[in-house]
C-alpha positions in Angstrom: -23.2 41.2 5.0 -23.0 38.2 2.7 -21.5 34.9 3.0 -18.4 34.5 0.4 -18.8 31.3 -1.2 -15.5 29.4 -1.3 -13.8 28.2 -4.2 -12.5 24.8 -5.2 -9.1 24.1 -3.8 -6.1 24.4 -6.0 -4.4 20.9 -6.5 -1.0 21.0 -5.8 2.0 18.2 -7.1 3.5 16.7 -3.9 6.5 14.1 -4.4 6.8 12.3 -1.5 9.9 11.8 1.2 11.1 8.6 -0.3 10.8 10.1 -3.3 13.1 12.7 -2.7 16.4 11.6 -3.9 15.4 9.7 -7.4 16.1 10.8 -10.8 12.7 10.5 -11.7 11.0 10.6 -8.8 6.9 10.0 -8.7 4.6 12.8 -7.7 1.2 13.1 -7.0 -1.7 16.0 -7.5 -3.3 16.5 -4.3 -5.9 19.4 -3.0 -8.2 20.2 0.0 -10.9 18.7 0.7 -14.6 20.8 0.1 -17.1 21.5 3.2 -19.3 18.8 2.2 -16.0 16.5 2.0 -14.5 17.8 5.5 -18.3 16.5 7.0 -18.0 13.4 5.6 -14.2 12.7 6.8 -14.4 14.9 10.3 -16.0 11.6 12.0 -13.0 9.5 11.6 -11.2 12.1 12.9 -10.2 12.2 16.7 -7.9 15.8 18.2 -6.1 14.5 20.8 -5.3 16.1 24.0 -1.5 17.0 23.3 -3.2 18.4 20.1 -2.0 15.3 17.8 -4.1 14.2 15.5 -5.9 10.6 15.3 -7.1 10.0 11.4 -8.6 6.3 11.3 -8.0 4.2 8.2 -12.1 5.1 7.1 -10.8 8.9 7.3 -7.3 8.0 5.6 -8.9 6.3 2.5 -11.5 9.5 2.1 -8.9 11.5 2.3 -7.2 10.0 -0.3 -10.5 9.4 -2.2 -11.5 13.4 -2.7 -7.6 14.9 -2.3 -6.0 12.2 -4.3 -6.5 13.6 -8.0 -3.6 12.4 -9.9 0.1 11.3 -10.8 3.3 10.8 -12.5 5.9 8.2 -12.6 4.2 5.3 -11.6 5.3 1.8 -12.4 5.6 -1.5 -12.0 6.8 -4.4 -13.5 4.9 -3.6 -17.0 5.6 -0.2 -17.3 4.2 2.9 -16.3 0.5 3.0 -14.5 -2.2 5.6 -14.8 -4.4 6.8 -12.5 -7.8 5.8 -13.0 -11.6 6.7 -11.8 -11.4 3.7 -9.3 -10.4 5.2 -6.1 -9.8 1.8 -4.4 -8.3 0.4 -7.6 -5.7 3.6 -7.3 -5.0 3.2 -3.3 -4.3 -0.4 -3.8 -1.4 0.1 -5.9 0.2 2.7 -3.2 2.0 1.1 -0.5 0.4 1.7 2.7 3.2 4.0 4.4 2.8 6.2 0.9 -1.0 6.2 1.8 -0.3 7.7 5.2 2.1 10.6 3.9 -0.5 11.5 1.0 -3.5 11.5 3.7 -1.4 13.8 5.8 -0.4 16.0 3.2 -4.3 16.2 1.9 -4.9 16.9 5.7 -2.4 19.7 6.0 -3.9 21.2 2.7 -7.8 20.9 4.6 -6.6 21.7 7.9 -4.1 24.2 8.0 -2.2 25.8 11.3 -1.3 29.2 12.1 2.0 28.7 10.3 0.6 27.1 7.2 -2.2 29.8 6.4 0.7 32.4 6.6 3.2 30.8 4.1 0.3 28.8 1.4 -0.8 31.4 -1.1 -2.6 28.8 -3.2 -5.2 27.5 -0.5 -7.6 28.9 -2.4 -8.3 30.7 -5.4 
């Protein structure tokens, strides 16, 4: 028998709760994190008893740093703002309640349950 080797996770566009009812509502690219990314984020990550979940701020801004590859419809004052190489650079300009629903939705995509594996055709490819 041989080991299947797995292949990259497909990004996916996610637009956030808040960003639900605008016109033009920002999105964001997100994907799975690799094996070698999972080992380097599974520290900061504690499974609680009730089966909750416990994701430190360490594992929330690694999550963001491999899942987090992209968006649209950023702005500010100036105008529209692109997503850059600088991870920290990036998170900074997301408000910290945004971070926490892209870090659990790059979560979900890493760590799927039961239910999610059945209904997500594009874990991977």
């Amino acid at each position: 028998m041989t080991i299947q080797a797995l292949a990259a996770f497909t990004p996916e566009w996610y637009t956030p709760t808040s960003e639900a009812d605008a016109d033009a509502p920002a999105r964001f690219k997100v994907r799975g994190l690799t094996g070698s990314q999972q080992a380097e984020v599974s520290p900061e990550i504690e499974l609680q008893d009730n089966e909750d979940v416990k994701i430190s701020g360490r594992a929330m801004f690694l999550l963001l740093k491999f899942g987090l590859v992209d968006w649209e419809g950023m702005e500010t004052g100036g105008g529209p703002v692109r997503f850059g190489k600088n991870t920290k650079a990036n998170q900074d300009l997301l408000p910290y309640i945004l971070q926490i629903e892209l870090a659990g939705r790059i979560f979900e995509l890493t760590y799927p349950g039961p239910d999610d594996k059945k209904k997500s055709p594009s874990r991977r490819k």
